[in-house]
Each structure stands twice: as C-alpha cells, then as structure tokens.
C-alpha positions as CSV (number, residue, x, y, z in Angstrom):
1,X,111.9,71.7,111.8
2,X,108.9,70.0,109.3
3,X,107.2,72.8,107.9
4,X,103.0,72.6,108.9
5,X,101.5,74.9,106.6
6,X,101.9,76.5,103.8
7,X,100.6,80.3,103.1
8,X,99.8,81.6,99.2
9,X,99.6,84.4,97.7
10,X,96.9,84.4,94.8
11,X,97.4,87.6,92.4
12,X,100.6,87.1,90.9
13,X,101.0,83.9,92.3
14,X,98.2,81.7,92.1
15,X,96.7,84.2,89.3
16,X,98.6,85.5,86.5
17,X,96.6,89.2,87.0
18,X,98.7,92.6,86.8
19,X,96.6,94.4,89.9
20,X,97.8,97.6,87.8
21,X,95.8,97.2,84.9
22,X,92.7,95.3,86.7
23,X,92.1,98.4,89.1
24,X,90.6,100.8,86.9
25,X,88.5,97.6,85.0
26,X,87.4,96.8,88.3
27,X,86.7,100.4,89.3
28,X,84.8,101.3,86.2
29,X,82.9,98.4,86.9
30,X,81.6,99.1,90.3
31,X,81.2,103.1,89.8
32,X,79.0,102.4,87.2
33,X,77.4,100.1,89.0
34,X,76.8,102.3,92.4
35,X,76.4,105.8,89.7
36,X,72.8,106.6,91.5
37,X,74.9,107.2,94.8
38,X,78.0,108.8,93.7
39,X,80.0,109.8,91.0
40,X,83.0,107.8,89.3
41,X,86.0,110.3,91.1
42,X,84.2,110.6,94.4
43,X,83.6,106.6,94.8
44,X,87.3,106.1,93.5
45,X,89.2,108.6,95.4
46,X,87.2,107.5,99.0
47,X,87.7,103.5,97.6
48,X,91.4,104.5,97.8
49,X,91.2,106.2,100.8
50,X,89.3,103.6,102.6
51,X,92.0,101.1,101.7
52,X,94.9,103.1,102.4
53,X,93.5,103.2,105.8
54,X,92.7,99.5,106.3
55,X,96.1,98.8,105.3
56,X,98.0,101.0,107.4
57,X,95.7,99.8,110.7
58,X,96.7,97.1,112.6
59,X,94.4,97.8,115.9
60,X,93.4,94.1,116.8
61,X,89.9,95.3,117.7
62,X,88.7,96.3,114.4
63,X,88.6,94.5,111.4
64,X,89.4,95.7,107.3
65,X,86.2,95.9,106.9
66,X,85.5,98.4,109.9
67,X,88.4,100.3,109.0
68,X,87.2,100.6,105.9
69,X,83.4,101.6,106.1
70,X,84.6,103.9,109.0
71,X,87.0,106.0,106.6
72,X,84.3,105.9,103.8
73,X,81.9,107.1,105.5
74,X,83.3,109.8,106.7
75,X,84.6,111.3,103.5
76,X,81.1,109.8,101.4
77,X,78.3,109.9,104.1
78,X,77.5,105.7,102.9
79,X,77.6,103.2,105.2
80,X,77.5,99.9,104.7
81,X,74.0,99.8,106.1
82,X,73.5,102.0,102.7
83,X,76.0,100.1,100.3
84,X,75.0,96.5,101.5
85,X,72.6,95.3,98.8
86,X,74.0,96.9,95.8
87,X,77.6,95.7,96.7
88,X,76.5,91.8,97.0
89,X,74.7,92.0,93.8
90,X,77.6,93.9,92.2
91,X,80.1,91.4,93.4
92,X,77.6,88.1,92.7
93,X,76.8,89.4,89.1
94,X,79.3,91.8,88.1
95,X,82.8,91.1,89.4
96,X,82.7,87.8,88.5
97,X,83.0,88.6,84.6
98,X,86.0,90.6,85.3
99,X,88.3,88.3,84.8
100,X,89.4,88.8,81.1
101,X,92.9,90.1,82.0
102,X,93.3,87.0,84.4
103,X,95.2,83.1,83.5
104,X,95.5,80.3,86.0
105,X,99.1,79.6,86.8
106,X,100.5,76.7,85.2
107,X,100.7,74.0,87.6
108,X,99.5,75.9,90.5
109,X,96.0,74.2,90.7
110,X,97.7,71.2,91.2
111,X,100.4,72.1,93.9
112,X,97.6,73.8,95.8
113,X,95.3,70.4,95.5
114,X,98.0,68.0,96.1
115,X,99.3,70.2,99.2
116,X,95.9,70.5,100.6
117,X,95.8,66.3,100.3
118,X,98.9,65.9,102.2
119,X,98.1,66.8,105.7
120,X,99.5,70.2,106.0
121,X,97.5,73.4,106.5
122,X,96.6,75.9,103.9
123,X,96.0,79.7,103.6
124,X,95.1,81.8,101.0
125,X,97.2,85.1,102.2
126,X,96.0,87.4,99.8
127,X,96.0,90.8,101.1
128,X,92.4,91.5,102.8
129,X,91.0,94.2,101.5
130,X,88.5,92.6,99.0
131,X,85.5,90.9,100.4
132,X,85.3,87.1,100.1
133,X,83.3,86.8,97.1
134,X,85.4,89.0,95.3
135,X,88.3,86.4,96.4
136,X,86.6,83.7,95.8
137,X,86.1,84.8,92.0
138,X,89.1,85.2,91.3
139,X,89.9,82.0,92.9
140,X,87.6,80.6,90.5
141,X,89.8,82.5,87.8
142,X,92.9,80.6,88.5
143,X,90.8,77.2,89.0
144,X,91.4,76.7,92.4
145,X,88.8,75.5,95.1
146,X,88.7,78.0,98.2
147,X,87.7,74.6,100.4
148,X,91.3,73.6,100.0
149,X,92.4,76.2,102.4
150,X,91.8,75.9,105.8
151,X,91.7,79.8,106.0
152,X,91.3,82.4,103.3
153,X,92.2,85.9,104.5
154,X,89.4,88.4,104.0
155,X,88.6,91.7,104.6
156,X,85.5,90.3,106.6
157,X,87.7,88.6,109.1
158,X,91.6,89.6,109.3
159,X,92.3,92.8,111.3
160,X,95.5,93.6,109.7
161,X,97.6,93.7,106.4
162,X,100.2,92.8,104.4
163,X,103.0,93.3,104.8
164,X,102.4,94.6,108.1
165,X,104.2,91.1,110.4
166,X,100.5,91.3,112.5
167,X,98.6,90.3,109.2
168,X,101.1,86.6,109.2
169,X,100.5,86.3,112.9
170,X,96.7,86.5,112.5
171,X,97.0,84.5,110.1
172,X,99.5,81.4,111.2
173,X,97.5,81.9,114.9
174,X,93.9,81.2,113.1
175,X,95.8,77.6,111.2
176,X,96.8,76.8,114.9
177,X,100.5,77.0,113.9
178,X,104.0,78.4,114.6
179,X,105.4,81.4,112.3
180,X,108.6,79.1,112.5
181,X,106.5,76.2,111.0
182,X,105.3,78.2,107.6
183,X,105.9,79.0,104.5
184,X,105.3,82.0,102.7
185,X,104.9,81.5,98.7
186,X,104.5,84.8,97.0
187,X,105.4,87.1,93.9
188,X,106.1,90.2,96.1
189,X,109.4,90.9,97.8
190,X,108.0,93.6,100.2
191,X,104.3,92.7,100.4
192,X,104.8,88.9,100.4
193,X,108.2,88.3,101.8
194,X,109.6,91.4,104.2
195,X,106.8,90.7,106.8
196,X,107.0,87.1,106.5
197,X,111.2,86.6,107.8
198,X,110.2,89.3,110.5
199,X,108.1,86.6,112.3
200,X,110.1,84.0,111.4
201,X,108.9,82.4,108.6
202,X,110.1,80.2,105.6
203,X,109.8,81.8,102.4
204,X,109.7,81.2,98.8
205,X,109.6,84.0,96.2
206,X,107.8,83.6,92.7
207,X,109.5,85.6,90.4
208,X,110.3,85.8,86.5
209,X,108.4,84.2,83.6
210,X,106.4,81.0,83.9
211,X,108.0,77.8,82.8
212,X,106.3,74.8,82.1
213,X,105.7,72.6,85.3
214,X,108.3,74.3,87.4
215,X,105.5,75.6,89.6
216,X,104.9,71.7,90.6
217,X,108.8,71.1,90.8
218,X,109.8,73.8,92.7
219,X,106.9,74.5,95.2
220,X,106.1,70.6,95.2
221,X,109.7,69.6,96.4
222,X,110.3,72.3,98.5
223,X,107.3,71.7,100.7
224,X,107.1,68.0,99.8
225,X,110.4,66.9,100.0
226,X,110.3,63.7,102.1
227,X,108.7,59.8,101.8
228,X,105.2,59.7,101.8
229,X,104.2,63.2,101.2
230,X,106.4,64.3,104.6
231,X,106.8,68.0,104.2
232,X,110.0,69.1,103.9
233,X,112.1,71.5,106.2
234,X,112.0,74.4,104.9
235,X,115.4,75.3,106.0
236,X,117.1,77.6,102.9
237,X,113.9,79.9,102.7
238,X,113.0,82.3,105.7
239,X,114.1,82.6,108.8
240,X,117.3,80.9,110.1
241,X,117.8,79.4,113.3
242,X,119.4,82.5,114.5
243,X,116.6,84.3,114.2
244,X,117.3,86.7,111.4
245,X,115.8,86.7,107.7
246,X,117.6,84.7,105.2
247,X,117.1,85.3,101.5
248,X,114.0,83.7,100.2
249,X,113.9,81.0,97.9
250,X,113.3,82.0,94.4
251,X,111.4,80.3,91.4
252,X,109.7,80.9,88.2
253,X,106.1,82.4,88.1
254,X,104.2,84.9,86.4
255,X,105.7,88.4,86.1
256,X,105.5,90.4,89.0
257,X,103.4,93.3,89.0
258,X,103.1,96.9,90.4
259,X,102.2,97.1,94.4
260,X,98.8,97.9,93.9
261,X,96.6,98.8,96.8
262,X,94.2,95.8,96.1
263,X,94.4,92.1,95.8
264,X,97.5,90.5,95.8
C-alpha cells in the first residue's frame, strides 16, 4: 500500500536540541520573565505538573491546553485569562532567542521541502504541549517552513499525546488519512515509535550520529521510492499486513536525547 503522508518529529529529528539541557534554559527564561506573579520553584514545579497532566489525558473533549490551565490553576490560582498577555510577549520576544543549544539537521530542510512538493501530506508530530509559536521558533531553528505541513500538532489544537496511540489518530484523522497509509519518522523509540505500530503505522527510527546527506538518502528513498516522485510502500517499517508491529526502520540522525516532558 503507497504510503500518503508522512509524520515528523522535530526535536531530535528535524532539530538537533537535547530537550534535557534546553528545559531549565527555557525555564529560567520564562520564570524570570512571569517573576511579578510567582516565584522560579512555584512556576516550575506547577509547569511540570500541568504537563504531566496534559500528557497523561486523552479525554477527546478537552484539549492540552485545557488540561493544562485546568491543572495550573488549581495548584497556582493563574488562569490563562491572567497569563495571556505576558505569555505571547514572552514567547514573540523571548523564546525565540533561545535557540543557542539548537542546529538544523543536515539534510532535513530539504527532505521536508521536497516531501511537501511531492503530493503527499505532511505533519509536524511534535509532542503538543508547547504553544504554536513556541513550535514555530524552533521550526525556524532547524530552517524549516511550518506552511509545508498540512498540520502542525499543538497544544492549542490536539487533545491527546505522545505516545499515547489517540495523539496518531488525531493526528492521521485531521490529514484525512489511514494510520495504515503513514509514516512515522522520529528519534524516540517509545515516544515516536511504540504508539505509532499500535495503530498501524509505518515507521522509521532516527537514531545514532548524523552523517552527511543520509538524512536525504534514507528518508528520501524510503518515502520516495518510485518514478516521478511516487511514494514508496513503506512496507519494512511499521505495521505488517498481519496487523502486528514490525521493527522500525532505522537511520542516522542526531543523538537521541532524554524523554523530556517537553517538545519532542
């Protein structure tokens, strides 16, 4: 069966950035930047908190985002209501200039612009628990243009998380397209991969240092495998036709890092 869309990653995959060591940069960032409503611990610890419980809900009714505020505001008293302002100027002029710690994948820019020319549909499947702008920085880190995707996964919109299976139904059902028909490309075994095969889904796991142009090579002939730009199968990387999960295709990619409650 021709594959119809493809499903990235970004940290890790798209974005060579260790989510271990950006956390507390980006944390620091934004405590000091909300310090007039609380302090650094009580922001981090209820930031945590709010995310642990966004990624462990899966009710379709509520989005990350109303997980989230819910949770915080219970343990902080803040609401969005309260936070709204100060959080799009922190992420408009601060978050942006985080990106020190961050490199654009080699070749990735290109797979991602060539896939997105080639008829097939695109998501961004980074786990949806930062708000789009923040994605869309960090995006902009790893040179990559968020109109190539049909859908970006944000914690605005998606009402579930990887690797829960109900964050790749949400997000193969908004592309209009079968699990069977996708592919998964991503750096994390668990996060990325485990919930992918349980709907049925091609996989392909980044793994190990980067090597010139085998991002292209690898991804590229994978997905683009036939005449014309026809996308290929898909057959040796998820799901096999008897249902059960098959071992993911494997490539070269920036080193995987810690399961960090953010990004990825």
């Amino acid at each position: 069966m021709q594959l119809r869309a493809v499903l990235f990653d970004l940290d890790g995959t798209l974005l060579d950035l260790d989510m271990e060591r950006f956390l507390p940069v980006y944390m620091d960032a934004l405590a000091g930047f909300l310090s007039d409503y609380l302090p650094a611990a009580t922001l981090t610890d209820a930031v945590m908190a709010s995310v642990g419980a966004a990624i462990a809900d899966v009710d379709p009714r509520f989005t990350n985002e109303d997980v989230f505020w819910r949770e915080f505001r219970r343990r902080t008293g803040y609401d969005l209501d309260t936070l709204r302002e100060p959080l799009e100027r922190f992420y408009r002029d601060v978050f942006p200039r985080l990106g020190g710690q961050a490199r654009p994948v080699p070749g990735a820019r290109d797979v991602v612009a060539d896939l997105a020319g080639a008829g097939l549909k695109l998501a961004l499947a980074t786990n949806p628990i930062f708000p789009r702008a923040a994605i869309e920085a960090r995006l902009a880190w790893a040179g990559i243009q968020p109109r190539w995707f049909d859908f970006i996964a944000d914690f605005e919109t998606m009402h579930a998380c990887k690797p829960q299976p109900a964050f790749f139904l949400e997000v193969c059902s908004r592309l209009g397209v079968e699990p069977a028909r996708a592919l998964m490309v991503g750096n994390d075994p668990v996060i990325d991969i485990r919930g992918a095969q349980q709907v049925g889904m091609a996989t392909y796991l980044v793994e190990g240092a980067p090597a010139p142009g085998s991002f292209e090579r690898e991804v590229g002939a994978l997905v683009l495998g036939g005449a014309g730009g026809e996308p290929a199968g898909g057959n040796g990387g998820g799901a096999g036709a008897g249902g059960g999960p098959a071992e993911p295709r494997r490539g070269s990619g920036p080193p995987a890092g810690g399961a960090g409650v953010c990004g990825r």
